[in-house]
C-alpha positions as CSV (number, residue, x, y, z in Angstrom):
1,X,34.8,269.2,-92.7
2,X,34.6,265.6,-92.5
3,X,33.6,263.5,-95.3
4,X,30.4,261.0,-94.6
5,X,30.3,258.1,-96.2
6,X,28.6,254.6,-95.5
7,X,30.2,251.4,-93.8
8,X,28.8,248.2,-92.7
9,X,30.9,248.4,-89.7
10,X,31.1,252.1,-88.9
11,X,34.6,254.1,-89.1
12,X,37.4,254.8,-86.9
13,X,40.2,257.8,-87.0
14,X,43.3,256.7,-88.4
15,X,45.1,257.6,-85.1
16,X,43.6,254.9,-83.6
17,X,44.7,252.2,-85.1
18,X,48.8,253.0,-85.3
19,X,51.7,253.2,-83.4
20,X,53.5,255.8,-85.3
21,X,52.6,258.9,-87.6
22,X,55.4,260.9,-89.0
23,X,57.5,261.8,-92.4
24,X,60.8,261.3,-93.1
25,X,63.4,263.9,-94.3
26,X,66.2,265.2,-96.3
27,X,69.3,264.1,-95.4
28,X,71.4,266.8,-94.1
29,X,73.5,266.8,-97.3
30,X,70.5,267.3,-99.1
31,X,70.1,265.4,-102.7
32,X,74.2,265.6,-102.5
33,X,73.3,262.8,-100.2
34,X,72.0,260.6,-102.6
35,X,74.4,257.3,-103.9
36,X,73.8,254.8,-106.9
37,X,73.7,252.3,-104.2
38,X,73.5,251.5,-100.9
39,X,70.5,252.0,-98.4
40,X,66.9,252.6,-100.5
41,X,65.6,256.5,-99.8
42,X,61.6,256.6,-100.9
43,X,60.7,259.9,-102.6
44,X,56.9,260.6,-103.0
45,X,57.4,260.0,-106.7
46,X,57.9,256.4,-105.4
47,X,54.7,256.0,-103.8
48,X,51.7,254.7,-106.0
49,X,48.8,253.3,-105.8
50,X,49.8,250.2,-107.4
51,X,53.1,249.5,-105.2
52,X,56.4,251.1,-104.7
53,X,57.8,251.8,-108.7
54,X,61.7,252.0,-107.8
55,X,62.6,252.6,-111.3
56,X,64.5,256.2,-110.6
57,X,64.7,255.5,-106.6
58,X,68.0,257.1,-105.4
59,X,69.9,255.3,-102.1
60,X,71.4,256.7,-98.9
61,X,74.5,255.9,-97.1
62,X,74.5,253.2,-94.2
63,X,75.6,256.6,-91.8
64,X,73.1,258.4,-93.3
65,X,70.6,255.9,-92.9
66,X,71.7,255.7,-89.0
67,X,71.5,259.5,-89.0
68,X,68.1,259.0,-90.0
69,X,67.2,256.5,-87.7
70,X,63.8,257.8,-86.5
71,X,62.3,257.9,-89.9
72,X,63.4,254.1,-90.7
73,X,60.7,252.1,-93.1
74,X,59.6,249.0,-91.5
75,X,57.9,246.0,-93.9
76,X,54.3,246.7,-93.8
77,X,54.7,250.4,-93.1
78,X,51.9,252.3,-95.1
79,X,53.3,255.0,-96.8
80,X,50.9,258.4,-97.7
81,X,52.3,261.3,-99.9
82,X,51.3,264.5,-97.9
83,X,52.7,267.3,-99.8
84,X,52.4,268.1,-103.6
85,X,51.1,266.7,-107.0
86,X,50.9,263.4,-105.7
87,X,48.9,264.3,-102.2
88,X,47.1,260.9,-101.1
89,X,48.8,258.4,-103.5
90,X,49.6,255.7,-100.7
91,X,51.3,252.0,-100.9
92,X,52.5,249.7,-98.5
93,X,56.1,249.1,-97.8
94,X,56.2,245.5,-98.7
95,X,58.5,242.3,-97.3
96,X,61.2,242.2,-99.2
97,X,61.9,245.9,-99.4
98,X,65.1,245.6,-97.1
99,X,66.7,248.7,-95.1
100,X,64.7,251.8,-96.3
101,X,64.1,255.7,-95.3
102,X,62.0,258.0,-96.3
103,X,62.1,262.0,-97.3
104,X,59.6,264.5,-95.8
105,X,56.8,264.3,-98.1
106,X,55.9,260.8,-97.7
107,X,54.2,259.8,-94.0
108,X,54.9,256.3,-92.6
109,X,51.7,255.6,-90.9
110,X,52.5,251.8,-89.0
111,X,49.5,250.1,-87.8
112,X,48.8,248.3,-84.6
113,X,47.6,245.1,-83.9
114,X,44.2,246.2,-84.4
115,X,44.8,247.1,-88.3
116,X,45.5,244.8,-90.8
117,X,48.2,246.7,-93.1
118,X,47.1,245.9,-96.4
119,X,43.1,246.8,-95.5
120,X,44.6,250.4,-93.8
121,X,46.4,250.9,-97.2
122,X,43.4,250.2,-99.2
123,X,41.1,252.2,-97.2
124,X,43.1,255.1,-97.5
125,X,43.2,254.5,-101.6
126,X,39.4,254.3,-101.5
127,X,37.3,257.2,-102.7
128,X,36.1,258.5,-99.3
129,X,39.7,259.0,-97.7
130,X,41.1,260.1,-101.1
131,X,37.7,262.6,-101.1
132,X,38.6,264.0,-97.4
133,X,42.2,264.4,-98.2
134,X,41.0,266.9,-100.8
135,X,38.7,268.5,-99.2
136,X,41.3,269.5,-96.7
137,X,43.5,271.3,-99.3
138,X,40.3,273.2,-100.2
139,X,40.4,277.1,-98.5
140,X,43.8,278.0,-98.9
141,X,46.1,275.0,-97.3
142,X,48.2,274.3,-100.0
143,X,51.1,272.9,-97.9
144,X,49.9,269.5,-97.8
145,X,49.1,267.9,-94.9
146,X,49.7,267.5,-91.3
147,X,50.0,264.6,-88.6
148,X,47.1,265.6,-87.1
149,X,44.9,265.7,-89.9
150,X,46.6,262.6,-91.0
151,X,45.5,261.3,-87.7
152,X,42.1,262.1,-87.3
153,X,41.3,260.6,-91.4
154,X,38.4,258.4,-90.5
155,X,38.4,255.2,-92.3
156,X,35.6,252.2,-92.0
157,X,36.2,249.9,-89.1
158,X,36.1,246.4,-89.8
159,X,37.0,243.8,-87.9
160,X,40.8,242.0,-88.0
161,X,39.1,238.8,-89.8
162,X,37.3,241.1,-92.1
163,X,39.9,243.3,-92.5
164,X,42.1,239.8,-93.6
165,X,39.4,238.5,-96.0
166,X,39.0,242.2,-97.6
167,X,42.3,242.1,-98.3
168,X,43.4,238.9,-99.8
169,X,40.6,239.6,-102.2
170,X,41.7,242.9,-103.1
171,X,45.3,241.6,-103.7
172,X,44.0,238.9,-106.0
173,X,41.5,241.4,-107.8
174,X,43.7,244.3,-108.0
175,X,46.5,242.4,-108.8
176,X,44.8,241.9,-112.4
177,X,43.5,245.2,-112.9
178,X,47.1,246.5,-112.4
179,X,48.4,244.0,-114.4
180,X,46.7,245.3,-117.2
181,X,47.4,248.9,-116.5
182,X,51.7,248.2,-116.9
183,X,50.7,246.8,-120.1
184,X,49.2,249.6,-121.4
185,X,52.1,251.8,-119.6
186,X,54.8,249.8,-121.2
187,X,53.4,250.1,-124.0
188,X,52.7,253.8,-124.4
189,X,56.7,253.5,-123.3
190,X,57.4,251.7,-127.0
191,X,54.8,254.1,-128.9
192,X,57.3,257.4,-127.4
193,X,60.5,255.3,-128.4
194,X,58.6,254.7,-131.4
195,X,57.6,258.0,-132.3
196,X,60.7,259.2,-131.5
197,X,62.3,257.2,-134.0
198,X,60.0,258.0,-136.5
199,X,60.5,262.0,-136.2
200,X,64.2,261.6,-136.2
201,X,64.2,258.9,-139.3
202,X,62.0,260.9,-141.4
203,X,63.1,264.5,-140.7
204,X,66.4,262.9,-142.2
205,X,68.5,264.5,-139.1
206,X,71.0,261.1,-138.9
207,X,71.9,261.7,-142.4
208,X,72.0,265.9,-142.2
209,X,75.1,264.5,-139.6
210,X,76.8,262.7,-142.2
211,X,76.1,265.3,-144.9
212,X,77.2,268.2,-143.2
213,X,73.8,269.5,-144.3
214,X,73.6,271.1,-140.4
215,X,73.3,275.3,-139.9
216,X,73.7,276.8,-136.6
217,X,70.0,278.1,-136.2
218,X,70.9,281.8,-135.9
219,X,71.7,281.5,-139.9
220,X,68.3,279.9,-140.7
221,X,65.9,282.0,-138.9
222,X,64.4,285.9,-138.7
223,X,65.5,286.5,-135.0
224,X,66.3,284.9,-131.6
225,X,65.4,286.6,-128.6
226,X,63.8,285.9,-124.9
227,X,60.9,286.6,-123.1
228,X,60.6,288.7,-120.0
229,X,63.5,287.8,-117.7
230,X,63.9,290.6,-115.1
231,X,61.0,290.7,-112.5
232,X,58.1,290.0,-114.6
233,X,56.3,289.7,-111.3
234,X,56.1,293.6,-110.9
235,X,54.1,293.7,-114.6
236,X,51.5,290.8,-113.2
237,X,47.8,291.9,-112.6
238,X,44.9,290.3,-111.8
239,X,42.5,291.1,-115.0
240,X,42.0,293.6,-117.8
241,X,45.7,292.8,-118.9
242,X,47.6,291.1,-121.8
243,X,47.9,287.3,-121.4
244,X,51.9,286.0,-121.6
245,X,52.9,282.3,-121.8
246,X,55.4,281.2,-119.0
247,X,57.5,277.7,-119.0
248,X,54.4,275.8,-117.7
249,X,52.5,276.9,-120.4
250,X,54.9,275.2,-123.0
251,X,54.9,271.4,-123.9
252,X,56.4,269.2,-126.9
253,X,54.3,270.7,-129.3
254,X,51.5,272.4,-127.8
255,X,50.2,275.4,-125.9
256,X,48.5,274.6,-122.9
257,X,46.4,278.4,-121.8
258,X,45.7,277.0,-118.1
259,X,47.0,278.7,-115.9
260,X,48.0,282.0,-118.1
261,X,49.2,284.9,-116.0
262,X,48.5,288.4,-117.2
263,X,51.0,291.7,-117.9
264,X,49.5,295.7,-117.4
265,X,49.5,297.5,-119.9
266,X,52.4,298.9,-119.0
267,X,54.3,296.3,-119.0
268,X,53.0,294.7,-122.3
269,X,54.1,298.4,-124.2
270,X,57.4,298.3,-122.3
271,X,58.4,294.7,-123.5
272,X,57.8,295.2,-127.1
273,X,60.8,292.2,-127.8
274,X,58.8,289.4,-126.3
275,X,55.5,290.4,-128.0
276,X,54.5,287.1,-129.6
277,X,52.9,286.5,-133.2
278,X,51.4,283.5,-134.9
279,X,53.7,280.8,-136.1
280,X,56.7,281.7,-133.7
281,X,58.2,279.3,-132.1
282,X,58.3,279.3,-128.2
283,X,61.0,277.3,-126.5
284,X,61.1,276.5,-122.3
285,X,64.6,277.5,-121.1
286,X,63.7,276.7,-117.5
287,X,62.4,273.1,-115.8
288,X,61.6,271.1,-119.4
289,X,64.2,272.8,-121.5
290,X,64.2,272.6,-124.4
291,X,60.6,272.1,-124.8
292,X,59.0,273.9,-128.3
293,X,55.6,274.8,-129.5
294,X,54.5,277.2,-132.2
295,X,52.5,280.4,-131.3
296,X,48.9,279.3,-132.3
297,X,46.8,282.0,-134.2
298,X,44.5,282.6,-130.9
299,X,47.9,283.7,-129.2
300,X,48.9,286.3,-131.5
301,X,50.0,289.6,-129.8
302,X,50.2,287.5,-126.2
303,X,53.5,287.9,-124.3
304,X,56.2,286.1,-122.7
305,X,57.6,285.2,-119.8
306,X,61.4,283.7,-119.8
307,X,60.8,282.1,-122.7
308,X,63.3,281.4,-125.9
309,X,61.2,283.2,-128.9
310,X,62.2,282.3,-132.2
311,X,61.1,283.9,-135.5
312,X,61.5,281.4,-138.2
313,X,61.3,283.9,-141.2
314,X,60.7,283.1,-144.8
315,X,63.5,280.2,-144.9
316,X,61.9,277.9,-141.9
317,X,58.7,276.3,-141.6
318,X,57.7,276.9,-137.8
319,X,56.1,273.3,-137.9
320,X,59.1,271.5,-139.3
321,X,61.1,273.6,-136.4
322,X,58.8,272.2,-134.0
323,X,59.4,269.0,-134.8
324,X,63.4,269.4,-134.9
325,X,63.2,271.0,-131.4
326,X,61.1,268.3,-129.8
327,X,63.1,265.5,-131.6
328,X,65.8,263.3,-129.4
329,X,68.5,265.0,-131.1
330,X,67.7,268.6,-130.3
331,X,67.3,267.5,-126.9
332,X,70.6,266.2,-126.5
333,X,71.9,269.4,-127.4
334,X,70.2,271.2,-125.1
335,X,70.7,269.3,-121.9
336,X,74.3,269.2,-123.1
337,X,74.2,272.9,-123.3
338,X,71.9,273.3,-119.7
339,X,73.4,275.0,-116.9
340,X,72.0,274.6,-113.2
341,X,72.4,271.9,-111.2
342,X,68.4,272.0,-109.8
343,X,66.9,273.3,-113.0
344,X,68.2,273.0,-116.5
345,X,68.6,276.5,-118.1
346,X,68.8,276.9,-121.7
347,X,69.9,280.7,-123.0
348,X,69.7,282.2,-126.1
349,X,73.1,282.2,-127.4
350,X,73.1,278.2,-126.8
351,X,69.7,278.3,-129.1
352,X,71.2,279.8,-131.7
353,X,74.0,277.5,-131.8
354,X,71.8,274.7,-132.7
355,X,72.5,273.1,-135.5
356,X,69.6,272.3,-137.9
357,X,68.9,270.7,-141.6
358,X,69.2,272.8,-144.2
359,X,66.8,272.2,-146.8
360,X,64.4,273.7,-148.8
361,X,61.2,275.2,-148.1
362,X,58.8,273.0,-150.0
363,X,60.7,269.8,-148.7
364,X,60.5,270.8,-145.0
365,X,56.2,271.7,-145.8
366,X,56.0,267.7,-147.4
367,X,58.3,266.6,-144.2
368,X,55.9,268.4,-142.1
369,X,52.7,266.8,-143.8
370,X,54.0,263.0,-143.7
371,X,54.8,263.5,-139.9
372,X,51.5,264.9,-139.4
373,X,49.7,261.7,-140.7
374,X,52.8,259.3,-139.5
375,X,52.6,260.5,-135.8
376,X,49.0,261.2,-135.9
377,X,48.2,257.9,-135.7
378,X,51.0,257.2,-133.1
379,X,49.4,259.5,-131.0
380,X,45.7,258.4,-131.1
381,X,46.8,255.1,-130.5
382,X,48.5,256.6,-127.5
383,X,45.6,258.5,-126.3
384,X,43.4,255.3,-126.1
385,X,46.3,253.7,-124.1
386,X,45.6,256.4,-121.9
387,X,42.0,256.5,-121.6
388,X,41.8,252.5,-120.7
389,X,44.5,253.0,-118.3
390,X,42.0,255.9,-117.1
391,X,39.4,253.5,-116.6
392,X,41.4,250.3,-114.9
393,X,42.4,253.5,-112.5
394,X,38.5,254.8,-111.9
395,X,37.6,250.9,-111.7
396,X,40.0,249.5,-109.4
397,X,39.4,252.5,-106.7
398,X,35.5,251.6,-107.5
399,X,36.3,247.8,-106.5
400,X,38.5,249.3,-103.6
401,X,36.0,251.0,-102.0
402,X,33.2,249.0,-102.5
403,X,35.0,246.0,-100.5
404,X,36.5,248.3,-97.9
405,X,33.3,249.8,-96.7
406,X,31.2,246.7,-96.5
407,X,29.3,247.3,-99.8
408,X,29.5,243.4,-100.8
409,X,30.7,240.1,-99.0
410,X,34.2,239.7,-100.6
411,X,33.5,235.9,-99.5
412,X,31.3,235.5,-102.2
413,X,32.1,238.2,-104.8
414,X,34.0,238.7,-107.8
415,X,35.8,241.7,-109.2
416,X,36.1,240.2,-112.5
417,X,33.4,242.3,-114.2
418,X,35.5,245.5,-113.1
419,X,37.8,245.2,-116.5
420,X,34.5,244.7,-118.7
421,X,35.4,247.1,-122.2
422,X,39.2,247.3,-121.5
423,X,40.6,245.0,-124.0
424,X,43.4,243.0,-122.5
């Protein structure tokens, strides 16, 4: 189904206003392919609304790139992410980008003369296209999408000296608005270094170092074992059965329940080991290893899938364990101790290797209660960094498509009032 929305100058189907359609793809080494230098190689985590961010891009080889030659960048190129997470986040390949490729989840879509590349790039960020991209995932396509349905995207049709004006004053207006928006981003980047000093500086885990005050784990704690491992797929049902976390399920210090698969009966009685009670301490092995949370009181008696379960016992405060886990310097240990050159993996015997303070009880509890108030407000502060970043987002798509389709004369507007109650 097509999405209707209004335009001063009617709309037109994507198709008609290019010369080429088509993805990139991975080179035929694969990601062994990839150099610290040489020619640029666009990933879809690359592509964002804002511009290109080329902070982790990776680089190609000048063969490779010949290799490659049919899915070649070009300045001016608009570039749409058609597979994934990041479906419809599109920017524009700009100037000075230099020799470039691109992998198969990002589409170069290269206007004609008719198009104007930076209008065709903001159209396509504007609500309506962003709203019919969705609605063709909707019904079971979760592959992405195709050239043809990138093709036959209808956008409004202005004019080329409309299209010109549109986007001059979109550059200047959004320029602003995203200006504001790295601010916030870079500085949510100094609250996590921030925080992260603050965790590691008051759980004292510089000085345990020094002090050889550090246990392996496996000394401190009731138990160590894992979750599920050997085709938990055959124990999944659809309802009526026991809910068990997965890696997904587990972030730095929380338990997200989206997404929660469920175990028969059968399976739940027959996997006793991974049964899960309140105030264990759940640690990702897979994708984010490394990750902990403690088992909340609503999740007692859930299981768990391929999960590291420790059982901190009467000598370890599950919080303070928490907070050791998610610190910098667990995490060092663990990627050091990671196997798998796709995924990290973390096993159990590497968990209870871990070295950890050794301290008493009642310190750990008061260690636990000043980085609750100490990181508390860290956080907040960072949740409001996130919510005005939220709003510059829902605003500058707001001013995007109300110039795109025609809704004011960008001649004689302003977009200044868009960033009203985000504080600069």
């Amino acid at each position: 189904m097509t999405i209707s929305f209004e335009s001063r100058w009617g709309t037109r189907r994507v198709k008609t206003l290019t010369t080429k359609i088509g993805s990139g793809k991975t080179p035929s080494g694969g990601s062994e392919s990839y150099l610290a230098s040489g020619v640029t190689f666009l990933r879809s985590q690359n592509i964002h609304f804002d511009g290109l961010r080329l902070d982790d891009v990776v680089y190609i080889s000048e063969a490779t790139h010949r290799e490659m030659k049919g899915t070649k960048v070009k300045p001016g190129d608009v570039l749409l992410n058609i597979t994934g997470a990041s479906l419809g986040r599109v920017s524009r390949a700009p100037e000075g980008l230099g020799e470039a490729n691109v992998n198969q989840h990002v589409c170069i879509i290269r206007p004609n003369t008719e198009a104007n590349a930076r209008y065709l790039a903001y159209a396509l960020s504007s609500q309506p296209i962003q709203e019919q991209i969705s609605e063709l995932q909707v019904g079971g396509n979760r592959e992405g999408l195709n050239f043809e349905q990138v093709g036959n995207l209808t956008v409004p049709a202005a004019l080329a000296e409309e299209q010109h004006r549109i986007a001059d004053f979109l550059d200047a207006e959004t320029a602003r608005i995203d200006q504001l928006a790295l601010k916030r981003r870079q500085m949510r980047s100094l609250l996590t270094l921030k925080r992260e000093r603050v965790i590691e500086s008051t759980l004292g885990l510089e000085r345990a170092q020094t002090t050889d005050a550090l246990v392996p784990l496996k000394y401190l704690v009731a138990d160590v074992t894992v979750g599920i491992v050997i085709t938990p797929a055959k124990w999944y049902v659809e309802a009526g059965g026991t809910p068990a976390l997965r890696g997904l399920n587990v972030k730095p210090g929380f338990i997200s329940t989206n997404d929660l698969v469920q175990i028969s009966a059968e399976g739940h009685a027959e996997n006793r080991k991974s049964r899960l009670n309140s105030g264990d301490v759940v640690v990702v092995r897979t994708g984010q290893a490394g990750a902990a949370a403690v088992v909340p009181a609503e999740l007692d008696g859930v299981n768990c899938i391929d999960l590291i379960v420790v059982r901190p016992g009467r000598k370890l405060s599950p919080r303070y364990l928490q907070y050791v886990l998610n610190s910098g310097y667990a995490s060092a240990r663990v990627t050091e101790h990671s196997v798998g050159s796709i995924q990290a993996h973390f096993n159990v015997g590497a968990m209870k290797q871990i070295p950890i303070p050794s301290i008493p009880r009642a310190e750990q509890d008061e260690i636990v209660r000043l980085l609750d108030v100490r990181v508390g407000a860290l956080d907040l502060l960072h949740r409001k960094l996130d919510h005005q970043e939220q709003l510059l987002t829902e605003r500058r798509q707001a001013l995007i498509t109300a110039a795109v389709t025609g809704q004011f004369d960008v001649t004689t507007a302003s977009g200044r009032n868009v960033t009203d109650g985000v504080s600069a």
